[in-house]
gemmi code that builds the backbone of each chain (N, CA, C; Angstrom):
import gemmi

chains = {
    "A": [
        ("UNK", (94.844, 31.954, 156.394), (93.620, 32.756, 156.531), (93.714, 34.007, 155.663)),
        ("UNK", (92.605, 34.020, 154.837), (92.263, 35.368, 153.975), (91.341, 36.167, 153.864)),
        ("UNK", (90.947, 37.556, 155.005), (89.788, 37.624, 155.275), (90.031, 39.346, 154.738)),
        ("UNK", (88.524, 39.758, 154.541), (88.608, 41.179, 154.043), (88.576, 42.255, 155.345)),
        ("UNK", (89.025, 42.979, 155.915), (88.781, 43.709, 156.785), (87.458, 44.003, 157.676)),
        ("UNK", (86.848, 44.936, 156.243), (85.681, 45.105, 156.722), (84.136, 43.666, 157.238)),
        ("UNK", (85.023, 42.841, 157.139), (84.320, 41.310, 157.488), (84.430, 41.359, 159.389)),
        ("UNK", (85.214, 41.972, 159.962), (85.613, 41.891, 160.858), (84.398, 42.314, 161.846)),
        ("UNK", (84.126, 41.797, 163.038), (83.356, 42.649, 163.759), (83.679, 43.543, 164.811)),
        ("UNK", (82.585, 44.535, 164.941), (83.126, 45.617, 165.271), (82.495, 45.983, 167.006)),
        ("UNK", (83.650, 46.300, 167.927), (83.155, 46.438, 169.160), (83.709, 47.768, 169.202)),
        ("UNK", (82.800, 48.279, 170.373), (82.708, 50.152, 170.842), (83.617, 49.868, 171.939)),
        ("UNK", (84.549, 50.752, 172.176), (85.545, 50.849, 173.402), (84.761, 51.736, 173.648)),
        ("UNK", (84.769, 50.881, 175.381), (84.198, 51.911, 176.306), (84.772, 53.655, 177.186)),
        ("UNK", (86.163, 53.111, 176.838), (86.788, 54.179, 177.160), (87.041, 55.264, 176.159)),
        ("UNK", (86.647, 55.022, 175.096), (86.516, 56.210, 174.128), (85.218, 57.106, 173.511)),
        ("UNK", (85.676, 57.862, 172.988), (84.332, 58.161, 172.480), (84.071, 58.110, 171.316)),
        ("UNK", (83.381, 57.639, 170.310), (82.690, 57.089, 169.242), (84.304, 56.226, 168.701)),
        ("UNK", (83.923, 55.172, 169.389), (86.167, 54.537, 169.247), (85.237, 53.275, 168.941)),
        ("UNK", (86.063, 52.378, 167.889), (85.358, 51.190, 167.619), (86.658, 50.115, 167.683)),
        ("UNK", (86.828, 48.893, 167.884), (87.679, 48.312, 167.453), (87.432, 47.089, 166.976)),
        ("UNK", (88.227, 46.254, 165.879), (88.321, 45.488, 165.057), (89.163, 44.365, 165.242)),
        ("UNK", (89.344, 42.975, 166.207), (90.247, 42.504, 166.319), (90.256, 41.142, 164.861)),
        ("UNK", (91.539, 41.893, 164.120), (91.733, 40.878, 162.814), (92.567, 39.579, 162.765)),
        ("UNK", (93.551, 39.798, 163.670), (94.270, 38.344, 164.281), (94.429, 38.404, 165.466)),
        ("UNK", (93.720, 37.352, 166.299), (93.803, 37.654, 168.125), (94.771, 36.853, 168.541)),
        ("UNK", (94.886, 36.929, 169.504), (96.372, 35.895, 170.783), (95.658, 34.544, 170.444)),
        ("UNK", (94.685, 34.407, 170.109), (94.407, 32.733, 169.658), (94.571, 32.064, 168.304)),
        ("UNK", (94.204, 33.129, 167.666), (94.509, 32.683, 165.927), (96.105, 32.918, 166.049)),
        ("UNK", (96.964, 33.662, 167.129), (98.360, 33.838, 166.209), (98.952, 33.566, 168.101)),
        ("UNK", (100.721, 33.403, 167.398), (101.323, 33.046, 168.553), (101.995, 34.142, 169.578)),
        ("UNK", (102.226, 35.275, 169.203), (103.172, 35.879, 169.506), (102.614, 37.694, 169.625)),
        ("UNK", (101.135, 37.600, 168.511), (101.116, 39.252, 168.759), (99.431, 39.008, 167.786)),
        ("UNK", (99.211, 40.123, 168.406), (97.332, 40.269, 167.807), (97.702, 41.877, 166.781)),
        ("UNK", (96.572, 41.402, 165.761), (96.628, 42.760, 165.113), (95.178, 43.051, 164.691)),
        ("UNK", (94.728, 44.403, 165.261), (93.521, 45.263, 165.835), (93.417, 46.365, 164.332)),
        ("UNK", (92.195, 46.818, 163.931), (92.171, 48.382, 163.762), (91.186, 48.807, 163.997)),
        ("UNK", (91.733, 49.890, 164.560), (90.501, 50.873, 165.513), (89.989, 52.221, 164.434)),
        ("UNK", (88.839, 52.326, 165.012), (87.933, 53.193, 163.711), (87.697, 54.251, 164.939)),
        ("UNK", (88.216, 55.745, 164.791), (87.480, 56.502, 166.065), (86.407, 57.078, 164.106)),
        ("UNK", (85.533, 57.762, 164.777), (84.657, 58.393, 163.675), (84.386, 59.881, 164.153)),
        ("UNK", (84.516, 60.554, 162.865), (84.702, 62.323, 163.149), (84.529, 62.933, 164.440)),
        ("UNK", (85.447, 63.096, 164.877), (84.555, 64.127, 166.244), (84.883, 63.255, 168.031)),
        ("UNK", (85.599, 62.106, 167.119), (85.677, 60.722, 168.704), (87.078, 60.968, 169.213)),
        ("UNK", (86.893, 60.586, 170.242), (88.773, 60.721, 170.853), (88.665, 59.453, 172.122)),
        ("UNK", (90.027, 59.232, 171.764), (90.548, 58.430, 173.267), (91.281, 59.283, 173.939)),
        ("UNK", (90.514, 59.113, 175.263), (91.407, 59.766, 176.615), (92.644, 59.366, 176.943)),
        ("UNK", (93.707, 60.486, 177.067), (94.996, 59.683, 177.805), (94.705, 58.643, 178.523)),
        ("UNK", (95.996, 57.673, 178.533), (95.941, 56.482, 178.823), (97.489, 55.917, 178.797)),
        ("UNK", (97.450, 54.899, 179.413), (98.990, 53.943, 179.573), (98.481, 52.732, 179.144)),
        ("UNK", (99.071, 51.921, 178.349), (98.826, 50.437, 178.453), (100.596, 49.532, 179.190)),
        ("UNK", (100.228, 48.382, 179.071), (101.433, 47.703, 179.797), (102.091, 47.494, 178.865)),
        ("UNK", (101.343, 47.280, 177.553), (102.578, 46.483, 176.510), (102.938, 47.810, 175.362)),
        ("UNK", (103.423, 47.642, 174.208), (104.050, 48.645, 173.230), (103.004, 48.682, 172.471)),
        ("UNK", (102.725, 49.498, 171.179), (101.754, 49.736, 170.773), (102.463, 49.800, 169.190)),
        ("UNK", (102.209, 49.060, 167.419), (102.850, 48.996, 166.870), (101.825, 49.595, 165.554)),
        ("UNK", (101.830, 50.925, 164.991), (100.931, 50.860, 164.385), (100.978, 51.591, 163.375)),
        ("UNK", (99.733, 51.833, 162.121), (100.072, 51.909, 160.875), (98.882, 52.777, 161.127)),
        ("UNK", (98.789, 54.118, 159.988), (97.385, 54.722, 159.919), (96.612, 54.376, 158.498)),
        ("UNK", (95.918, 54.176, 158.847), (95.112, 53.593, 157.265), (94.174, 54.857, 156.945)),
        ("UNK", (93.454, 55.633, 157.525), (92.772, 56.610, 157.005), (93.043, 57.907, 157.625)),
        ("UNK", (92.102, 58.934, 157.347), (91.935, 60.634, 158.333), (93.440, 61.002, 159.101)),
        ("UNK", (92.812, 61.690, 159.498), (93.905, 62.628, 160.365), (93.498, 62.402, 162.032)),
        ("UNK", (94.208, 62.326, 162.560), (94.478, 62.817, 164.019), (95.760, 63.926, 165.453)),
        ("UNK", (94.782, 64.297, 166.313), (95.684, 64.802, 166.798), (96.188, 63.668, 167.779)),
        ("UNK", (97.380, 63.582, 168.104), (97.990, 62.176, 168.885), (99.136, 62.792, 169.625)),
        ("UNK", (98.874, 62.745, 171.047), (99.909, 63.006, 172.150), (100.873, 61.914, 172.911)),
        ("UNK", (101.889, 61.240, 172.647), (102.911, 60.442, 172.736), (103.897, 60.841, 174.074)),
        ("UNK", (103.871, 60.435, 175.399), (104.990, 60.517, 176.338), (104.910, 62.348, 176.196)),
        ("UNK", (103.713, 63.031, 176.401), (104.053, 64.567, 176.094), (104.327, 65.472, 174.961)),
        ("UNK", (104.706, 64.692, 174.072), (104.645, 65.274, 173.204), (103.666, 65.350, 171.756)),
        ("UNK", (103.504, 66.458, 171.109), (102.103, 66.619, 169.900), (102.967, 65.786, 168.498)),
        ("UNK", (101.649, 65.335, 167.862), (102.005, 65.329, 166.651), (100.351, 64.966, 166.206)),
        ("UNK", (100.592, 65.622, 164.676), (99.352, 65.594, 163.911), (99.972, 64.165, 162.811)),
        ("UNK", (98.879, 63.345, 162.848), (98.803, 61.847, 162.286), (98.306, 62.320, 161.049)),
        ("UNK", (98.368, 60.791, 159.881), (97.500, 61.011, 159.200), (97.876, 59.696, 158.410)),
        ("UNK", (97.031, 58.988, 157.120), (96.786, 58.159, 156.487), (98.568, 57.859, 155.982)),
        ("UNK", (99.181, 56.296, 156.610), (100.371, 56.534, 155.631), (101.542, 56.901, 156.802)),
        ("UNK", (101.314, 57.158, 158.037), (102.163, 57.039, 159.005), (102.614, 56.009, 160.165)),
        ("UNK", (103.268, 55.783, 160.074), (103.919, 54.408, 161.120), (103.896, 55.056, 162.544)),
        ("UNK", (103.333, 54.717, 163.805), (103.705, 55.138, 165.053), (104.125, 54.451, 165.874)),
        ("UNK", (104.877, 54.347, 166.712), (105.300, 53.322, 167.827), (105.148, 53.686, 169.013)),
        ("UNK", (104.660, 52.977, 169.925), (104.176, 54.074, 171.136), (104.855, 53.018, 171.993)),
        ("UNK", (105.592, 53.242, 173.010), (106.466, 52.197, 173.822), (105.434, 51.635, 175.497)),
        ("UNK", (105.252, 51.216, 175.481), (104.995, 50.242, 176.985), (105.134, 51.248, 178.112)),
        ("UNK", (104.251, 51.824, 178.545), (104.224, 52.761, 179.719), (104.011, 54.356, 179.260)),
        ("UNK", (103.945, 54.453, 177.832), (104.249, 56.113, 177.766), (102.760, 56.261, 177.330)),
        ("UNK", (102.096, 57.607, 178.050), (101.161, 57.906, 178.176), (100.401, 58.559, 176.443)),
        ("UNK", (99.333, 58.209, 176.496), (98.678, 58.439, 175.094), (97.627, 59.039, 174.471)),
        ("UNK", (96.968, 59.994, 173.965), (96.089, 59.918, 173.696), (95.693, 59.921, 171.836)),
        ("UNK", (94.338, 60.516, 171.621), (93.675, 60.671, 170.118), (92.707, 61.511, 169.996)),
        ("UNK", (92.501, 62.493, 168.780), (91.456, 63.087, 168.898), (91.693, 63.429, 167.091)),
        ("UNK", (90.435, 62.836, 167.082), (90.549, 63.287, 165.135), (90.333, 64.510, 164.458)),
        ("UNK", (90.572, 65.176, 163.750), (90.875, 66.018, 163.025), (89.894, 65.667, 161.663)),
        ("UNK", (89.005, 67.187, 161.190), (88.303, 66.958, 160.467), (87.347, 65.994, 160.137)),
        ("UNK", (86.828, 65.749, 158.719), (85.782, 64.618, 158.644), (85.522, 63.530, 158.356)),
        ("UNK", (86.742, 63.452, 158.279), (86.783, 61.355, 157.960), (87.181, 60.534, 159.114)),
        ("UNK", (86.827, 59.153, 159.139), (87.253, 58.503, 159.994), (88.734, 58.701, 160.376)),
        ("UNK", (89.392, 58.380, 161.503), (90.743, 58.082, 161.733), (90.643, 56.811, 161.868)),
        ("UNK", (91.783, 56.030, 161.496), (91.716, 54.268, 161.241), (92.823, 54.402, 160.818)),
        ("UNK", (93.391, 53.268, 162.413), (94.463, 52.809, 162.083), (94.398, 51.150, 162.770)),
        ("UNK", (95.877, 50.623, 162.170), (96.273, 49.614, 162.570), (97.384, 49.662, 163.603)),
        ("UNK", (96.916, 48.725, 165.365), (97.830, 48.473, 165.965), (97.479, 47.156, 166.297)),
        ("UNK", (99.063, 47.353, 166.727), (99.355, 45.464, 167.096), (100.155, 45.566, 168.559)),
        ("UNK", (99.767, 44.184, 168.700), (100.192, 44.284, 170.314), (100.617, 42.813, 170.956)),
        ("UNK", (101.650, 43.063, 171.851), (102.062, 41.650, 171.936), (101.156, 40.657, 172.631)),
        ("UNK", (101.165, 39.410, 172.454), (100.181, 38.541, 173.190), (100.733, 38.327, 174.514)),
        ("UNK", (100.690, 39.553, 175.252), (101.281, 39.794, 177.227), (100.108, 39.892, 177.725)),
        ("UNK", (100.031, 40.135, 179.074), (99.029, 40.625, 179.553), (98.884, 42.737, 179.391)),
        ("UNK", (97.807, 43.246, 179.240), (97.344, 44.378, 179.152), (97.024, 45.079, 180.465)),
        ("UNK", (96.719, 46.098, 180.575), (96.118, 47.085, 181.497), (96.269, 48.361, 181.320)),
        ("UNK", (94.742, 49.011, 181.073), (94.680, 50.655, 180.777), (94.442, 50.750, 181.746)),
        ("UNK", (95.097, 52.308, 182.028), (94.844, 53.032, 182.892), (94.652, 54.257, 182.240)),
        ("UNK", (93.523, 54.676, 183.006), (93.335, 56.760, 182.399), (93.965, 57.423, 183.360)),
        ("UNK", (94.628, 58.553, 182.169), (95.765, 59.346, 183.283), (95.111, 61.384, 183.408)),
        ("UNK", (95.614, 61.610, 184.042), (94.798, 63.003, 183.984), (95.096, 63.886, 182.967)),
        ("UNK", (94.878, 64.566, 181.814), (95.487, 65.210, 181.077), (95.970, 66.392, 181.283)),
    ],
    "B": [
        ("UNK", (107.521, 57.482, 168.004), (107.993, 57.426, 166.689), (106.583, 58.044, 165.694)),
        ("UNK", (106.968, 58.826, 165.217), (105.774, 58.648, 164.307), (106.384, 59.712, 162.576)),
        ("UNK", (106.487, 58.786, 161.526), (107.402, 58.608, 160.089), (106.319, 58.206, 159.108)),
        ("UNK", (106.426, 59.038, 158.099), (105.278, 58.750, 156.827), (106.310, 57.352, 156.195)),
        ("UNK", (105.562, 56.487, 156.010), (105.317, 55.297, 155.229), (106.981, 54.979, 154.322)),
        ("UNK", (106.617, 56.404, 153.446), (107.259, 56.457, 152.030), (108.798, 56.730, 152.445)),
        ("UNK", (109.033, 57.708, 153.711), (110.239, 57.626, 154.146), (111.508, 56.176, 154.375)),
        ("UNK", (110.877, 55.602, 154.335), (112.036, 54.566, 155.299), (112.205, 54.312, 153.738)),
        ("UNK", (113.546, 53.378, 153.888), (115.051, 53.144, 152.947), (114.307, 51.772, 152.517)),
        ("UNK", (114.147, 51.357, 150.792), (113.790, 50.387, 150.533), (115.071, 49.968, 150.336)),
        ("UNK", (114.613, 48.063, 150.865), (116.220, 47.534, 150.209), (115.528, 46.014, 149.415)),
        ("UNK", (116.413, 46.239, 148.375), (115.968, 44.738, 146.991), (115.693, 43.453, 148.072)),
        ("UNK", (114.999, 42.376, 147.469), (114.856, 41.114, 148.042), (115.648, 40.084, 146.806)),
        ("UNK", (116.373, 39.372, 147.414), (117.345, 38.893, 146.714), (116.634, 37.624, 146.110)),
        ("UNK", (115.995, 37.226, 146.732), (115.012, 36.035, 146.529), (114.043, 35.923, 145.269)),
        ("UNK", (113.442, 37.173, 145.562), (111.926, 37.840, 144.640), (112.527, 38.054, 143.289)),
        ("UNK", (111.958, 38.589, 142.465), (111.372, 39.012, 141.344), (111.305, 40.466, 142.033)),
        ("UNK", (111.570, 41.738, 141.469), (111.049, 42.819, 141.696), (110.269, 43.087, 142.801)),
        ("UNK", (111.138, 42.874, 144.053), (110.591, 42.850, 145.159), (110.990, 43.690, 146.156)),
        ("UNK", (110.592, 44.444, 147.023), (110.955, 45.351, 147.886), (110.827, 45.145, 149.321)),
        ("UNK", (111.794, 45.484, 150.355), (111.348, 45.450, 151.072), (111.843, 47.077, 152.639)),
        ("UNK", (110.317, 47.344, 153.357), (111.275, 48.561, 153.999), (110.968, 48.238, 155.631)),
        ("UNK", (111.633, 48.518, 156.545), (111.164, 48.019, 157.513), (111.217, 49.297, 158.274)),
        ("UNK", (110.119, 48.568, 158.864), (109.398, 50.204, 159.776), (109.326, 50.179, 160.924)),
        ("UNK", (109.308, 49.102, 161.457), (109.692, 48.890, 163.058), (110.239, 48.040, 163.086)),
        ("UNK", (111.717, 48.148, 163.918), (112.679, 47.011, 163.273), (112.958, 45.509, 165.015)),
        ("UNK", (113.382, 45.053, 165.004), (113.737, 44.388, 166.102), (114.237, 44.947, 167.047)),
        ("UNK", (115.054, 46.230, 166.056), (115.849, 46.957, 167.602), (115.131, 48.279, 168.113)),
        ("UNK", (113.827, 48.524, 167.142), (112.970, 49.692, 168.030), (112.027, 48.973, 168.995)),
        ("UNK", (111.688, 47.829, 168.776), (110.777, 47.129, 169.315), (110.865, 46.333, 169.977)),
        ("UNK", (110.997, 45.596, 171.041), (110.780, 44.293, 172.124), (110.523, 43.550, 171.426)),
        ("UNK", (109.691, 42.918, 170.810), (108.577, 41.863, 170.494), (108.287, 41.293, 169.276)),
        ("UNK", (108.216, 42.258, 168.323), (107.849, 41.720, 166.793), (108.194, 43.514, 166.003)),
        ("UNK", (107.882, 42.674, 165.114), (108.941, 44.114, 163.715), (108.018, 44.006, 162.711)),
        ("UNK", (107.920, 45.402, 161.829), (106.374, 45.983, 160.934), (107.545, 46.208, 159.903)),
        ("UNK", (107.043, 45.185, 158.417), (108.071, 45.836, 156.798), (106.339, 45.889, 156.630)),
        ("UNK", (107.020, 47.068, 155.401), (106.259, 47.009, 154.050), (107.099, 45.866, 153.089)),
        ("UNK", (106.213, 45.161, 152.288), (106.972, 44.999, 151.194), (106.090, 45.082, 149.936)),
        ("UNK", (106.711, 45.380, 148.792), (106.489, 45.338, 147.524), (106.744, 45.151, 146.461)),
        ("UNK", (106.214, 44.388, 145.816), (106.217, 43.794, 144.532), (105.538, 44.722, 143.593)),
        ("UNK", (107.053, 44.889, 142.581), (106.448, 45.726, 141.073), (105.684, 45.061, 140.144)),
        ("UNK", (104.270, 45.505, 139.311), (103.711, 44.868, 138.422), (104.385, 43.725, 137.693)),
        ("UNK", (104.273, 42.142, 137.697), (105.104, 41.657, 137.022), (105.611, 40.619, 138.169)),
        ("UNK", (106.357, 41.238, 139.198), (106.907, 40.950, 140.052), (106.553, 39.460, 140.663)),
        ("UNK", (107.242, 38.770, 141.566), (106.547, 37.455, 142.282), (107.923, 37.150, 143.152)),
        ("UNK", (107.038, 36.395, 144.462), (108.236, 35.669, 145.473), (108.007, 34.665, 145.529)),
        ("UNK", (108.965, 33.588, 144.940), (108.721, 31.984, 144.940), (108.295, 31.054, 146.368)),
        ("UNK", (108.123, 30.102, 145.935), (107.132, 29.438, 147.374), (108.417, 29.210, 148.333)),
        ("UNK", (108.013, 29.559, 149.279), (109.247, 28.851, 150.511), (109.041, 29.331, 152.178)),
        ("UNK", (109.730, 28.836, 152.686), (108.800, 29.022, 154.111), (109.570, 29.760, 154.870)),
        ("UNK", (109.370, 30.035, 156.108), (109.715, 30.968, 157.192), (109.818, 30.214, 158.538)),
        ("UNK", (110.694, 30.224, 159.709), (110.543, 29.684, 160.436), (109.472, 30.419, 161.959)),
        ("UNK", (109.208, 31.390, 161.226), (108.334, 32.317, 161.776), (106.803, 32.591, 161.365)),
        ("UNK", (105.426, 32.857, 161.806), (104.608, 33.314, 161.092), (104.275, 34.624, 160.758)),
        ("UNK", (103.459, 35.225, 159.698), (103.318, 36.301, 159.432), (101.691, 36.824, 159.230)),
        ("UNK", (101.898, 38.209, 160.130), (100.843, 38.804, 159.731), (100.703, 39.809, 159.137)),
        ("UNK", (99.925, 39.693, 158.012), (99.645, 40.643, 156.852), (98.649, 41.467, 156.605)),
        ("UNK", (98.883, 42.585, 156.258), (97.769, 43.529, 155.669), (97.890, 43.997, 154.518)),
        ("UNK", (96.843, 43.509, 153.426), (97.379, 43.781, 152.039), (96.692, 45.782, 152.066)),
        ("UNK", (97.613, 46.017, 151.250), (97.705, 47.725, 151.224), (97.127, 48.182, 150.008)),
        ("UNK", (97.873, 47.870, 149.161), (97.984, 47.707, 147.418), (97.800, 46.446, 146.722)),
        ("UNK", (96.943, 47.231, 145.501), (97.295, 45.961, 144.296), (96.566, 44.706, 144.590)),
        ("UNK", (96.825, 43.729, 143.945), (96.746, 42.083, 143.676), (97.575, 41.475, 143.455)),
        ("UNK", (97.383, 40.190, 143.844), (98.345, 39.116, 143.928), (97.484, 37.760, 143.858)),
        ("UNK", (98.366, 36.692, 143.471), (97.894, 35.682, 143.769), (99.036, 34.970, 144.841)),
        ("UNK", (97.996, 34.524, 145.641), (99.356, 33.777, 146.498), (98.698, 32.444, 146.852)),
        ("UNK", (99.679, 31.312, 146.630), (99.460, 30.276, 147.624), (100.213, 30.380, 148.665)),
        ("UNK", (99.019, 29.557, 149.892), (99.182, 29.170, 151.047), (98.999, 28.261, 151.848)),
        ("UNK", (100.310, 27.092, 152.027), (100.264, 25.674, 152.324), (98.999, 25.411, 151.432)),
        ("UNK", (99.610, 25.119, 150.389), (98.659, 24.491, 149.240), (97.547, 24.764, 148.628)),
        ("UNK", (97.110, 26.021, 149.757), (95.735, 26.697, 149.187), (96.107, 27.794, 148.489)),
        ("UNK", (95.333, 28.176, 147.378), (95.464, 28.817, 146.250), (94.382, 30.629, 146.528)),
        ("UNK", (94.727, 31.650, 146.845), (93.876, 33.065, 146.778), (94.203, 33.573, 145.812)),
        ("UNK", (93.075, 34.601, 145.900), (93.443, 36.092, 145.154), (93.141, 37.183, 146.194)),
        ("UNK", (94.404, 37.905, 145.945), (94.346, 38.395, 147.775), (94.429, 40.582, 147.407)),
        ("UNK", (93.665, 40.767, 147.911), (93.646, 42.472, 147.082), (93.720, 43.697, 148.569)),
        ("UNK", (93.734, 44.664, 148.118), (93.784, 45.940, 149.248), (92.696, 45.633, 150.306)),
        ("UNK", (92.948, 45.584, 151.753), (91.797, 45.409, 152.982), (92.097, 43.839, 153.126)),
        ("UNK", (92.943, 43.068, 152.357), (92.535, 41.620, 153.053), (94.086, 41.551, 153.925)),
        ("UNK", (93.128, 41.369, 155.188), (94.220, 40.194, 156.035), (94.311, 39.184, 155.966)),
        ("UNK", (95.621, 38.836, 155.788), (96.129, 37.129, 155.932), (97.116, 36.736, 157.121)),
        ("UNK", (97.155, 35.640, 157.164), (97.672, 34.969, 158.346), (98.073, 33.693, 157.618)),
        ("UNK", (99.698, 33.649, 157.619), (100.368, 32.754, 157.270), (101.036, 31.784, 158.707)),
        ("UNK", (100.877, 30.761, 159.123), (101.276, 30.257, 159.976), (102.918, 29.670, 159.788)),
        ("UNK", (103.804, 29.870, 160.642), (105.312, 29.580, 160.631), (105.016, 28.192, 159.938)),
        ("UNK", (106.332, 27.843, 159.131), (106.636, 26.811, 158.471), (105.568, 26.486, 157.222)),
        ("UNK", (104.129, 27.625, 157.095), (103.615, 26.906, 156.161), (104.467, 27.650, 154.616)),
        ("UNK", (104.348, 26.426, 153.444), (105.040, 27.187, 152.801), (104.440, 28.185, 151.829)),
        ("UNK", (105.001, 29.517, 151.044), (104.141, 30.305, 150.809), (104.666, 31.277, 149.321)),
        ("UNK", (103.854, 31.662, 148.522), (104.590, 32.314, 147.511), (103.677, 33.899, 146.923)),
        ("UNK", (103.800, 34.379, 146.373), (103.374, 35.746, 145.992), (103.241, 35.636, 144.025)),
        ("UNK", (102.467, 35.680, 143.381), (102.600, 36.846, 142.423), (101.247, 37.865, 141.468)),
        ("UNK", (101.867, 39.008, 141.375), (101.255, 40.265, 141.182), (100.169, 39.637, 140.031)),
        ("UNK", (99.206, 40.329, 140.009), (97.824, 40.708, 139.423), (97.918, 42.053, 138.763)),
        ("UNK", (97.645, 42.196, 137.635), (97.472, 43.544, 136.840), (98.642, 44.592, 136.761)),
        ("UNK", (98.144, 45.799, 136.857), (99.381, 46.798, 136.827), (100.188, 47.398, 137.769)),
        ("UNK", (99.226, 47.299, 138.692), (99.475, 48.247, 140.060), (100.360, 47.364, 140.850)),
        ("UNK", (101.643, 48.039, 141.507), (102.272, 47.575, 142.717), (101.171, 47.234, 143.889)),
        ("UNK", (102.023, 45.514, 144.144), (101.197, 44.457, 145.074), (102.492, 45.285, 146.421)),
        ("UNK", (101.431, 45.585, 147.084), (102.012, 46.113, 148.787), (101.156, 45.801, 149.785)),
        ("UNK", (102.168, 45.172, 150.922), (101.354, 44.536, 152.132), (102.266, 44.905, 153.331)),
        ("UNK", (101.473, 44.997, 154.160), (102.562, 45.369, 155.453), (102.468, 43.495, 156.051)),
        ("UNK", (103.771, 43.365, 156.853), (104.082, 41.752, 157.207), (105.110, 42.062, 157.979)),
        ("UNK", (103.843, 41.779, 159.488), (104.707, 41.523, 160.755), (105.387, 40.188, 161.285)),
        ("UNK", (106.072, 40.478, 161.631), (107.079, 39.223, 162.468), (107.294, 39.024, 164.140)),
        ("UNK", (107.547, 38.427, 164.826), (108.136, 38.207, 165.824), (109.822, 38.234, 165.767)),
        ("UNK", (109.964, 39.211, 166.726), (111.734, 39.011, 167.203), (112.076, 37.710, 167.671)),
        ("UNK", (112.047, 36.412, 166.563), (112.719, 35.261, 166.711), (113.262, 35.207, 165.606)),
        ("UNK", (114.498, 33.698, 165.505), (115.641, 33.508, 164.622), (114.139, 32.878, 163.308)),
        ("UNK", (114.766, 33.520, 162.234), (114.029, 33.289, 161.369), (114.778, 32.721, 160.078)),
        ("UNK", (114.204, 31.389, 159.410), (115.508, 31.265, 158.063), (114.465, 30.646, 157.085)),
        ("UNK", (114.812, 31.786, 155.639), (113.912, 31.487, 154.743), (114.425, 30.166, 153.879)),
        ("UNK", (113.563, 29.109, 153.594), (113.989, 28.614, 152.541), (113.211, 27.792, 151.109)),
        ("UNK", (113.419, 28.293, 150.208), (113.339, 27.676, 149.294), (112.562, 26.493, 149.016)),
        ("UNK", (110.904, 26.392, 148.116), (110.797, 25.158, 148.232), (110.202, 25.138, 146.696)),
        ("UNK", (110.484, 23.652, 146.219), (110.008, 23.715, 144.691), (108.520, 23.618, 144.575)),
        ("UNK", (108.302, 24.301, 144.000), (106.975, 24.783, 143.641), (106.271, 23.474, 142.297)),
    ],
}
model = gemmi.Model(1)
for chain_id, residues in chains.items():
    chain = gemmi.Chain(chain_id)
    for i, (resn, *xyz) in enumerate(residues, 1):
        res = gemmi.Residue()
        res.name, res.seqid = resn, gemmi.SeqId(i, " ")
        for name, pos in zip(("N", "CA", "C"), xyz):
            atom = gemmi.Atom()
            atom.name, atom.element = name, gemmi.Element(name[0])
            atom.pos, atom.b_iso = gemmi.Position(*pos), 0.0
            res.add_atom(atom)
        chain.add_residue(res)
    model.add_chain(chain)
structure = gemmi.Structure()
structure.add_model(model)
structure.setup_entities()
């Protein structure tokens, strides 16, 4: 399979705000792990949160602010993040371009939870 | 974890033609599956041969032509591909610019080999 990204269609997470996501290989096209990229757009953030599984991901555009198990870091186009299975998360973009990145995730079962910030 | 791109330690591909490879989430940061960059210098190419694993790709950089199990692309920056385990598969560069793709794996026994093209 050889598909262009932007071919992909695009769904609004409800738990974010202006958060879009892109699923480019799902638990059905592949055996072992799906790979997603999520578009927040200027001004959007995801609320802290836990998922069940690890989180494996690449930034493809903008900047973000990104809180990891407590601790800050400012993202940006060109950074690798790994976010482990249980550690709490959030996003909030920085300036005026999209933030877009790529994560991947194992084909387990999921569950968000919002945590209080 | 969170590491700009360009940091991690490239190491030669013994296989390739002017080929690189850096790995960014490795088996032992991760449970599940492991994130390389790799790259091919202008010129560059990885002969056809298979994996006992499949791979998912995000082309980054550049052009390439690659076959895949017998089908023939031209594969450029924004395209995802999806190579299925055992199909067999080869790489080579288009124009000037370094061909770079990120290519995930699963943490299983994996053995490349060789097939005549």
């Amino acid at each position: 399979m050889v598909k262009n990204i932007d071919t992909f269609k695009k769904e609004k997470i409800a738990a974010g705000k202006d958060t879009f996501m892109q699923v480019l290989i799902s638990a059905d096209d592949a055996p072992n792990f799906a790979m997603r990229r999520f578009t927040i757009e200027p001004g959007g953030s995801m609320p802290m949160h836990t998922n069940l599984v690890e989180h494996e991901q690449l930034v493809l555009n903008g900047r973000a602010k990104v809180i990891i198990g407590g601790k800050e870091f400012e993202v940006k186009k060109d950074d690798v993040v790994f976010i482990p299975a249980g550690a709490p998360h959030n996003y909030k973009t920085i300036g005026n371009e999209a933030f877009q990145f790529l994560c991947l995730v194992p084909n387990k079962e999921d569950k968000i939870e919002l945590v209080e910030e």
